[in-house]
C-alpha positions as CSV (number, residue, x, y, z in Angstrom):
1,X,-23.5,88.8,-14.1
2,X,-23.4,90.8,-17.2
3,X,-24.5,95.1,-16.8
4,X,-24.7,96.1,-20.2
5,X,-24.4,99.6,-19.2
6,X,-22.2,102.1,-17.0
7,X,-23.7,101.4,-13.7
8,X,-26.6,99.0,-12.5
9,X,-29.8,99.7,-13.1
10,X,-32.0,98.4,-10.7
11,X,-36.3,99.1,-10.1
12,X,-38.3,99.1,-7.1
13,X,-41.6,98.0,-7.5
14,X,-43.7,99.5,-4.3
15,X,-41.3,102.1,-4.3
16,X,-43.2,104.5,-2.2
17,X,-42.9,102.0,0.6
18,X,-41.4,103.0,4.0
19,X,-39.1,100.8,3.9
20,X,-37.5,102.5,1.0
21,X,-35.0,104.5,2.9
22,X,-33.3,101.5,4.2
23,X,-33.2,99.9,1.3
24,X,-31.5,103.1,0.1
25,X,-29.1,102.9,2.8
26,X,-28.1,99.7,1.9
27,X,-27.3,100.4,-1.6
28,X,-25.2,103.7,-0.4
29,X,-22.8,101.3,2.2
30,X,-22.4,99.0,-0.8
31,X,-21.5,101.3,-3.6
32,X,-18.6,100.5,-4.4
33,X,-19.4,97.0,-5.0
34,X,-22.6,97.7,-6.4
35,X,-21.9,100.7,-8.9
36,X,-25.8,102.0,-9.3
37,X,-26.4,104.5,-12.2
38,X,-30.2,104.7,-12.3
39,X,-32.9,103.9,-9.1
40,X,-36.2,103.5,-10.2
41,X,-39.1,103.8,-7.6
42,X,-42.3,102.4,-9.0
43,X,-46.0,102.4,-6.8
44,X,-49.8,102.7,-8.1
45,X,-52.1,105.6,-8.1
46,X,-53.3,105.5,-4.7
47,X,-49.2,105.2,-3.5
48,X,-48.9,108.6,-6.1
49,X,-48.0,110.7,-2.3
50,X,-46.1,108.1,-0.7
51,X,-44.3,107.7,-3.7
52,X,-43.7,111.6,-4.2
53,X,-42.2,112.0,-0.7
54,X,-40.3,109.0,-0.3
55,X,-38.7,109.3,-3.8
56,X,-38.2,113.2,-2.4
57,X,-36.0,111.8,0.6
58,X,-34.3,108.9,-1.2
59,X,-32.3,111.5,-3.5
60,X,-31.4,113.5,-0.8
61,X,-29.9,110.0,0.8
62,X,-28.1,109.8,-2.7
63,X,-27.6,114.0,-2.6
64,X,-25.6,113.7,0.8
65,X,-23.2,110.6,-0.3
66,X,-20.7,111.2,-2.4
67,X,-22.6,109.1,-5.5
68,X,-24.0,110.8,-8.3
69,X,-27.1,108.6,-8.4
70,X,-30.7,110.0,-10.1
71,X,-34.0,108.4,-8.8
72,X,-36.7,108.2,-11.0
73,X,-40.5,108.3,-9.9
74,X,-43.4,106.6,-12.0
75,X,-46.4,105.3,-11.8
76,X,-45.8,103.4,-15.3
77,X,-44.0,99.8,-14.4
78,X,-42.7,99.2,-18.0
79,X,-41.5,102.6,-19.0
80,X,-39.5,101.7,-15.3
81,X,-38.6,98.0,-16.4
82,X,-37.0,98.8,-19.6
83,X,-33.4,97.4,-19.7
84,X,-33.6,97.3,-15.9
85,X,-30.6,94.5,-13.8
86,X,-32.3,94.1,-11.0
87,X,-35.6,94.0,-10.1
88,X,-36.7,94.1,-6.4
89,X,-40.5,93.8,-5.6
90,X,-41.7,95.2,-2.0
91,X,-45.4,95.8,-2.6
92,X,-48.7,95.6,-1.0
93,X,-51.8,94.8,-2.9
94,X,-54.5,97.6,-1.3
95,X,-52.0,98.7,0.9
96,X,-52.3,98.9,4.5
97,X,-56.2,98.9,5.0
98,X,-55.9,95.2,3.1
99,X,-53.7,94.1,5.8
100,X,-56.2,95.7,8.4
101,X,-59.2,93.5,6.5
102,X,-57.1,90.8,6.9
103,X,-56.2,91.0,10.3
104,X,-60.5,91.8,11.9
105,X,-62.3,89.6,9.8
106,X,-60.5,86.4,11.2
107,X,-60.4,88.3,14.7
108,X,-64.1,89.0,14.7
109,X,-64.9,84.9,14.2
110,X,-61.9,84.5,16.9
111,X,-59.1,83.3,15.3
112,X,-55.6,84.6,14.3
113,X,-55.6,87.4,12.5
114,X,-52.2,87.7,11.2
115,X,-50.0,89.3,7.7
116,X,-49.0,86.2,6.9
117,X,-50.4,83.4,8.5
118,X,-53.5,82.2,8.9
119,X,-56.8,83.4,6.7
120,X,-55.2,86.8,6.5
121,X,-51.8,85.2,4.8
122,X,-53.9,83.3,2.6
123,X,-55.7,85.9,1.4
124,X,-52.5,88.7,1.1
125,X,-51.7,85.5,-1.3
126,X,-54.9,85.6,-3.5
127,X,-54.6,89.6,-4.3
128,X,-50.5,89.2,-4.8
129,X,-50.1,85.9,-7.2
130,X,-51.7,87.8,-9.8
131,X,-49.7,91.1,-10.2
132,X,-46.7,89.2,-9.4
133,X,-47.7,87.2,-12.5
134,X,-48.1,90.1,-14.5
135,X,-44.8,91.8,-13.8
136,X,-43.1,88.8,-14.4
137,X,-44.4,89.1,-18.3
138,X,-43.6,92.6,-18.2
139,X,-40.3,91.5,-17.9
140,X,-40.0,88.9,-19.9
141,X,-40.5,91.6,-22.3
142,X,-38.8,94.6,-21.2
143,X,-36.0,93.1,-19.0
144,X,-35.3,89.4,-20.3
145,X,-31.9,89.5,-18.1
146,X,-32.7,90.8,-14.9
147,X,-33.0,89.5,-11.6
148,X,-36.2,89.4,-9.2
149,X,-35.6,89.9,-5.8
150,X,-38.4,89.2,-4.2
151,X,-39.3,91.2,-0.3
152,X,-42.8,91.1,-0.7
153,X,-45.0,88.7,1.6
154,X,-46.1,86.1,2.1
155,X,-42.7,86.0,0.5
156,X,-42.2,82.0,0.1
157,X,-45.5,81.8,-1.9
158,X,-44.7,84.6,-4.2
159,X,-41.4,83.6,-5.0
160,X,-43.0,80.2,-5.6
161,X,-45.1,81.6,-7.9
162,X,-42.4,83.6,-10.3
163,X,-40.4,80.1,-10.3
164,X,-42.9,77.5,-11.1
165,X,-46.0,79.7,-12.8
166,X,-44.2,82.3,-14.0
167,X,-41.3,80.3,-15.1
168,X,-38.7,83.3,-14.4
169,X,-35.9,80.7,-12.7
170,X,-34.2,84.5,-12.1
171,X,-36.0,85.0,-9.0
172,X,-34.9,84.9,-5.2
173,X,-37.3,85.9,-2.5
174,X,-36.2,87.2,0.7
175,X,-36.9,87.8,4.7
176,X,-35.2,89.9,7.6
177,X,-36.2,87.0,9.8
178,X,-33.4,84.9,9.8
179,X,-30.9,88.2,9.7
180,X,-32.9,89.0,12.8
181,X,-31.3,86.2,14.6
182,X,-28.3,86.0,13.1
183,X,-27.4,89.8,14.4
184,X,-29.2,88.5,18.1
185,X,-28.4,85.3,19.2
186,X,-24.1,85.8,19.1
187,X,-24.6,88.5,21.4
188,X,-26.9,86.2,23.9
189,X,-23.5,83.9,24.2
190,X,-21.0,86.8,24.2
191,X,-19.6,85.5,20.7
192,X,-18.8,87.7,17.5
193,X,-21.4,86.4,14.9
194,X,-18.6,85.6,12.3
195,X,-17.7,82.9,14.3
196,X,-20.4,80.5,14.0
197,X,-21.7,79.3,11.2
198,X,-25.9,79.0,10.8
199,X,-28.2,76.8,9.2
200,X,-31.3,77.3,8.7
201,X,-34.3,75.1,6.4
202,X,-38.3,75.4,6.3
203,X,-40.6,77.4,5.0
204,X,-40.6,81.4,5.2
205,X,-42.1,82.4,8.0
206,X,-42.2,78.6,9.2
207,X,-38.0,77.5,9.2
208,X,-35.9,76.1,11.7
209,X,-32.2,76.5,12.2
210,X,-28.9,75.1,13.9
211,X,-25.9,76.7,15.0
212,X,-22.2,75.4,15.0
213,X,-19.0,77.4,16.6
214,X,-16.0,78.1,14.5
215,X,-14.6,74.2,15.3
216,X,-17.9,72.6,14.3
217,X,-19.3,72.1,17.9
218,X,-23.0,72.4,17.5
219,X,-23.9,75.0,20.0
220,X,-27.3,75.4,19.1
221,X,-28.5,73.9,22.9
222,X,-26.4,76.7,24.2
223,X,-28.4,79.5,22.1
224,X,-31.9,77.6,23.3
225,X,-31.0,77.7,27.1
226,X,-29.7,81.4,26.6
227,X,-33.6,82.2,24.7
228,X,-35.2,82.6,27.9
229,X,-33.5,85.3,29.7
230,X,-32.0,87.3,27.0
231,X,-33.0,89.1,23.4
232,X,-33.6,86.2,21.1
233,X,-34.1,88.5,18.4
234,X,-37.7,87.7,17.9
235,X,-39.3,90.3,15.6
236,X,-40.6,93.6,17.0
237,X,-44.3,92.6,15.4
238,X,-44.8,89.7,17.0
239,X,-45.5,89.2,20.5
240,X,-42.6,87.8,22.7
241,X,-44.0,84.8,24.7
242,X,-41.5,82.1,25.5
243,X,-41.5,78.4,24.0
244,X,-42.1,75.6,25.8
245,X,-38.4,74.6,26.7
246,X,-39.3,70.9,26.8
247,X,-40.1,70.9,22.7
248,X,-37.4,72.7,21.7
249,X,-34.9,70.6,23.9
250,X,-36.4,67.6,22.1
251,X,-36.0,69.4,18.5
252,X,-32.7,70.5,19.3
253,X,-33.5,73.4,16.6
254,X,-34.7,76.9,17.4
255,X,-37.9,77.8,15.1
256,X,-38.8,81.0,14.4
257,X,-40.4,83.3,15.6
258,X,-43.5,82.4,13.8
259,X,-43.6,79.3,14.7
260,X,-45.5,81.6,18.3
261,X,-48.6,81.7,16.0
262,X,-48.5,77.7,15.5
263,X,-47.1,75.9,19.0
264,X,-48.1,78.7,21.3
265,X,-51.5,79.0,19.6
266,X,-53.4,79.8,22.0
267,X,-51.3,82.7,23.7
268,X,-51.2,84.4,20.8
269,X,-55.0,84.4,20.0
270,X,-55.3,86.0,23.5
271,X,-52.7,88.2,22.6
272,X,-54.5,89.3,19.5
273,X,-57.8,89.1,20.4
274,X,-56.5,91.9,23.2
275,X,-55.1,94.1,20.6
276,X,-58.2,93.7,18.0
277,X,-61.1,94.7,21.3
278,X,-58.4,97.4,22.3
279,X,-55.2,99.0,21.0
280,X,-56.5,97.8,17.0
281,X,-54.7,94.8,15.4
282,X,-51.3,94.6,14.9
283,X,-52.2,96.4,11.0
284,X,-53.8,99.3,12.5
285,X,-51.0,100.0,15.0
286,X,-48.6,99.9,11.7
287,X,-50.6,102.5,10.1
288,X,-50.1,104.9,12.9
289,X,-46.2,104.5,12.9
290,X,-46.4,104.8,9.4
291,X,-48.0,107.9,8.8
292,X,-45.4,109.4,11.9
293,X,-42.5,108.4,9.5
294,X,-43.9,109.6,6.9
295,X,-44.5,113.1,8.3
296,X,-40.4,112.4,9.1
297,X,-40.0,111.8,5.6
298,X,-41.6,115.4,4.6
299,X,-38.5,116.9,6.4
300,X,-36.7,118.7,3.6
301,X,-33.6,118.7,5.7
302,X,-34.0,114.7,6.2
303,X,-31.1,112.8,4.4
304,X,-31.2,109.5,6.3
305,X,-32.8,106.6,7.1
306,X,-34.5,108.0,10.7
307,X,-34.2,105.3,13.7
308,X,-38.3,105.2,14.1
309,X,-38.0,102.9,11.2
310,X,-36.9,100.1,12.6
311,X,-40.6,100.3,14.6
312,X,-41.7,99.1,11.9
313,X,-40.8,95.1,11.3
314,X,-38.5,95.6,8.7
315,X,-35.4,95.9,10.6
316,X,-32.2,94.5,8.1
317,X,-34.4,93.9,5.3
318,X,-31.5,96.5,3.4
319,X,-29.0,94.0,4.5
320,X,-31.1,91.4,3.0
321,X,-32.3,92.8,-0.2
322,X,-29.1,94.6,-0.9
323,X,-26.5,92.1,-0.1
324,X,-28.6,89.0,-2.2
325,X,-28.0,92.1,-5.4
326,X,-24.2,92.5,-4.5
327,X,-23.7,88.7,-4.0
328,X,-25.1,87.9,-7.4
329,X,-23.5,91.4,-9.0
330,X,-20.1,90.1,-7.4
331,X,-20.3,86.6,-7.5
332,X,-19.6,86.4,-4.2
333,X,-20.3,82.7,-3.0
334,X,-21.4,83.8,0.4
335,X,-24.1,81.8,2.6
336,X,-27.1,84.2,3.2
337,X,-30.5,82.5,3.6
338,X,-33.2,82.8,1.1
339,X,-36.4,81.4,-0.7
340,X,-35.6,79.7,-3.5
341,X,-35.8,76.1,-5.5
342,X,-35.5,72.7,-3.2
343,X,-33.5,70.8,-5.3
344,X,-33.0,68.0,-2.7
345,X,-32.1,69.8,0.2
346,X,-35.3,68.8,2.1
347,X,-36.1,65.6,0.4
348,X,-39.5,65.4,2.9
349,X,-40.4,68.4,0.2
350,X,-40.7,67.7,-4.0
351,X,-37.2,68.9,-5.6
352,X,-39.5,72.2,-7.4
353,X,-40.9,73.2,-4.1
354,X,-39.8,76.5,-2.8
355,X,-38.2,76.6,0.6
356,X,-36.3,79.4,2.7
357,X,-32.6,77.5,3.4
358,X,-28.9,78.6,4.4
359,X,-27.8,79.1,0.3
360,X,-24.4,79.9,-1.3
361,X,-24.7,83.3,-3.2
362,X,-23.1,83.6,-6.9
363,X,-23.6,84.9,-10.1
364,X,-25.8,82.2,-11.7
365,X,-28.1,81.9,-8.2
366,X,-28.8,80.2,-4.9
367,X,-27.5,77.3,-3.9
368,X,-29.3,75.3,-1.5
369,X,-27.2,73.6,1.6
370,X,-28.7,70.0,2.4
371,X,-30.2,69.8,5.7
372,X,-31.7,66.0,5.1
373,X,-34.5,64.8,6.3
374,X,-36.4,66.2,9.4
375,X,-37.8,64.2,12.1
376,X,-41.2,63.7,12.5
377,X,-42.8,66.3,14.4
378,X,-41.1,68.8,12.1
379,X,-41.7,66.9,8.9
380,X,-45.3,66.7,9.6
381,X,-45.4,70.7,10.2
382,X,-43.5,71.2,6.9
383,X,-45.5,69.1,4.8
384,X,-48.7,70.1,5.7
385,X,-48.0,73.7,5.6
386,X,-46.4,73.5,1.5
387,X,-49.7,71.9,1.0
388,X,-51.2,74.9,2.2
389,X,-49.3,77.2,0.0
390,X,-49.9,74.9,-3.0
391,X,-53.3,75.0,-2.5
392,X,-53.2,78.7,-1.9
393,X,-51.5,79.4,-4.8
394,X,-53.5,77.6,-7.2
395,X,-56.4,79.0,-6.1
396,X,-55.0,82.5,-6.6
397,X,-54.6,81.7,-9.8
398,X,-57.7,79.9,-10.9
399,X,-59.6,81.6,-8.8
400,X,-61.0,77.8,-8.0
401,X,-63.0,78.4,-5.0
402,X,-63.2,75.1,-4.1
403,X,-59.5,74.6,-3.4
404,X,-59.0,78.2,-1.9
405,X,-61.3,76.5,0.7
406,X,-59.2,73.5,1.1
407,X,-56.4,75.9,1.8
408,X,-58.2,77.8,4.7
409,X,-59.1,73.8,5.6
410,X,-55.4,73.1,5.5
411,X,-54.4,76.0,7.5
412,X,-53.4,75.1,11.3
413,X,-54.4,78.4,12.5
414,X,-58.0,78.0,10.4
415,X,-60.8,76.7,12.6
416,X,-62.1,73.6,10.5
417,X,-66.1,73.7,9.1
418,X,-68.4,76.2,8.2
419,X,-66.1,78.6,10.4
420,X,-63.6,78.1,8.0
421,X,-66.4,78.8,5.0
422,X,-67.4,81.4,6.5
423,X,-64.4,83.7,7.3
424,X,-63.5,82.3,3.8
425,X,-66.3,84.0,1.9
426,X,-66.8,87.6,4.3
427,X,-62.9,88.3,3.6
428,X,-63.6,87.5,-0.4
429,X,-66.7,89.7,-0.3
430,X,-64.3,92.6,1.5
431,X,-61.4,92.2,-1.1
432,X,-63.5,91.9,-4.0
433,X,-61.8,95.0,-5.4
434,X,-58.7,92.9,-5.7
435,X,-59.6,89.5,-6.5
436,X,-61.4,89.7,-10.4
437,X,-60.0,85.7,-10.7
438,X,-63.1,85.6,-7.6
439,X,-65.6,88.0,-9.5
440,X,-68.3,85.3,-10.2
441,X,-67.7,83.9,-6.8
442,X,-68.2,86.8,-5.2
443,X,-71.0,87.8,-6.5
444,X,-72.7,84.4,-5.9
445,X,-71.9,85.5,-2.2
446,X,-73.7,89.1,-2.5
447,X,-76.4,87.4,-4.6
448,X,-76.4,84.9,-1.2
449,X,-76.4,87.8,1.8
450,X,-72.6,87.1,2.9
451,X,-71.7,90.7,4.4
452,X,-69.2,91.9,6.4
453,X,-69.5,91.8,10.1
454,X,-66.6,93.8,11.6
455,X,-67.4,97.7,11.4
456,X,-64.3,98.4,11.4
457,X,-63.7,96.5,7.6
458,X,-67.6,97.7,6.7
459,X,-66.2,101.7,7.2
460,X,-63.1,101.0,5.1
461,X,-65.2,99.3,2.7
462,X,-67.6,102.0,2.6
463,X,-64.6,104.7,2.0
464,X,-63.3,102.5,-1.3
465,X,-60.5,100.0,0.2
């Protein structure tokens, strides 16, 4: 690509994210490549003292390299936008205590509370399609040229929304996921990774992959058998429980980790249901780590990314975020896996849809690697869960009430009838701050005596969230 300037200017939006210092990592062991001249960290109001410290600690990452790199702070997205290269989003719509909401409300009906599955996914979606929408036309004004690279969950959705509704082609959306296993499972068969080559096709959160040796053999048997006694790389926030070896021999592709929530249903609504009458749900246990690293983060002495992070979930997302920037900046032609635009390469899904897939890296985009079609178990899993996301994101932005409900309907991990309603409405009564597309819904729902059961979400209600 093109920099019209001495160095690459690239934006953060969430900036005051924890993650941040990895990402700033990233950027420093890519230098080189990626000459950066201006880092711009951009968060909301009520992010102002995230923002303040984080952006404190990311210049003295950039003080104590040998860059001369200046980050900016603001709360103001287009002064931040303007002539910007890159573009990298990695927010969270009502931050943390949305999550919690998210997580209790399905929990207290008993069913899967989870980021980005589930009723809680769903409903991250509802508050995120519509700011994603509106920095997409910020920068078709301010930044007609730059890139989107999108971290921000339920990351498949969101990048599906900048594509097709926002109609910025310029995007790619992103997940540590699949780096997660590609950094774990060589060392489960005693192999250097840059040996085998990986495929991977799905959804985010919801792909499948295969694995071939450096002659073509496909090994991926080998890396199943070797799943249940070593480090599959399964993400620290999800609980490890082991697959049912009989499906996956049958598949002969390893799913993700995610894929716990769906075929080991049950386990992991006892799992959750644990954590939610004990310990808090997996949002609340977040918040605590997160508040630790950001007393860390106060440090005045701190200059690097501290190793409590990777608590967190978001282990290689730098490796992720900033190698998808260098690829393009480079026109590498490397394979990294990413969400972006079908084009054929599942043709069970419409060419438009939006699928994570093993993709060559250049200068003009992704590039999708054909997979072809998937058998039926798999097909029927895939298909039913893009009709979720469709659904989902064309409620978000309607705010059609109607279909939202035939998303939650959709939704595998959604009990079906009034349940469904029901958990529907209490968690858009609780996010009414967020949802205005909802307002006249919502009301109708006050108006109708839908409350909030879990205290919990009433206190955090009660304090503004």
């Amino acid at each position: 690509m093109k920099v019209k300037r001495d160095g690459i200017k690239i934006v953060t939006i969430g900036g005051g994210s924890s993650y941040t210092p990895e990402l700033m990592e990233g950027f420093i062991k890519r230098y080189e490549e990626c000459p950066i001249k201006e880092f711009w960290l951009v968060d909301v109001e009520e992010g102002k003292e995230k923002l303040e410290i984080v952006g404190q600690m990311a210049q003295r990452m950039w003080d104590a390299s040998p860059y001369d790199v200046k980050v900016y702070l603001t709360l103001d997205r287009r002064e931040a936008l303007i002539d910007a290269d890159f573009v990298t989003t990695q927010f969270r719509v009502g931050l943390l205590n949305a999550r919690i909401k998210d997580e209790r409300i399905p929990f207290s009906y008993g069913m899967l509370g989870q980021e980005t599955n589930g009723a809680g996914g769903m409903m991250k979606a509802f508050r995120t399609v519509p700011v994603i929408l509106d920095i997409v036309e910020d920068m078709k004004e301010l930044c007609p040229d730059a890139w989107l690279i999108n971290f921000t969950n339920p990351s498949g959705m969101i990048t599906e929304t900048v594509i097709k509704y926002g109609k910025w082609e310029k995007c790619i959306g992103l997940c540590n996921v699949p780096v997660n296993s590609m950094m774990k499972e060589p060392e489960m068969l005693s192999i250097n990774g840059e040996e085998l080559i990986y495929q991977f096709a799905g959804l985010n959160h919801f792909h499948w992959h295969k694995v071939f040796d450096k002659t073509g053999k496909d090994i991926t048997e080998d890396i199943i058998d070797a799943m249940y006694t070593k480090d599959d790389g399964t993400p620290t926030n999800i609980f490890k429980v082991d697959f049912v070896r009989e499906q996956l021999e049958q598949m002969k592709v390893i799913p993700c980790g995610y894929h716990r929530y769906y075929y080991l249903q049950d386990e992991m609504l006892k799992h959750g249901l644990e954590e939610y009458h004990g310990i808090g749900t997996r949002g609340e246990q977040v918040k605590k780590t997160e508040a630790e690293l950001f007393e860390l983060y106060k440090d005045p002495t701190l200059n690097y990314k501290p190793e409590q992070l990777t608590q967190r979930g978001g282990t290689y997302y730098s490796d992720a975020a900033c190698e998808c920037i260098n690829a393009i900046y480079n026109n590498k032609n490397i394979p990294m896996v990413v969400s972006t635009k079908n084009n054929g390469a599942l043709p069970d899904l419409d060419a438009d849809s939006i699928i994570e897939v093993t993709s060559y890296l250049t200068a003009k985009g992704a590039s999708p690697v054909a997979w072809g079609k998937l058998n039926s178990a798999e097909k029927g899993w895939l298909q039913v869960m893009k009709a979720m996301e469709e659904c989902t994101i064309e409620a978000a932005i309607t705010g059609d009430y109607g279909l939202a409900l035939q998303a939650f309907l959709l939704n595998p991990q959604v009990m079906g009838g009034n349940i469904a309603k029901q958990v529907l409405d209490e968690m858009l009564v609780a996010n009414e701050k967020y949802l205005p597309q909802f307002a006249k819904k919502i009301q109708e729902l006050k108006e109708a005596g839908v409350k909030v059961k879990d205290e919990k979400v009433q206190r955090l209600i009660a304090e503004g969230y």
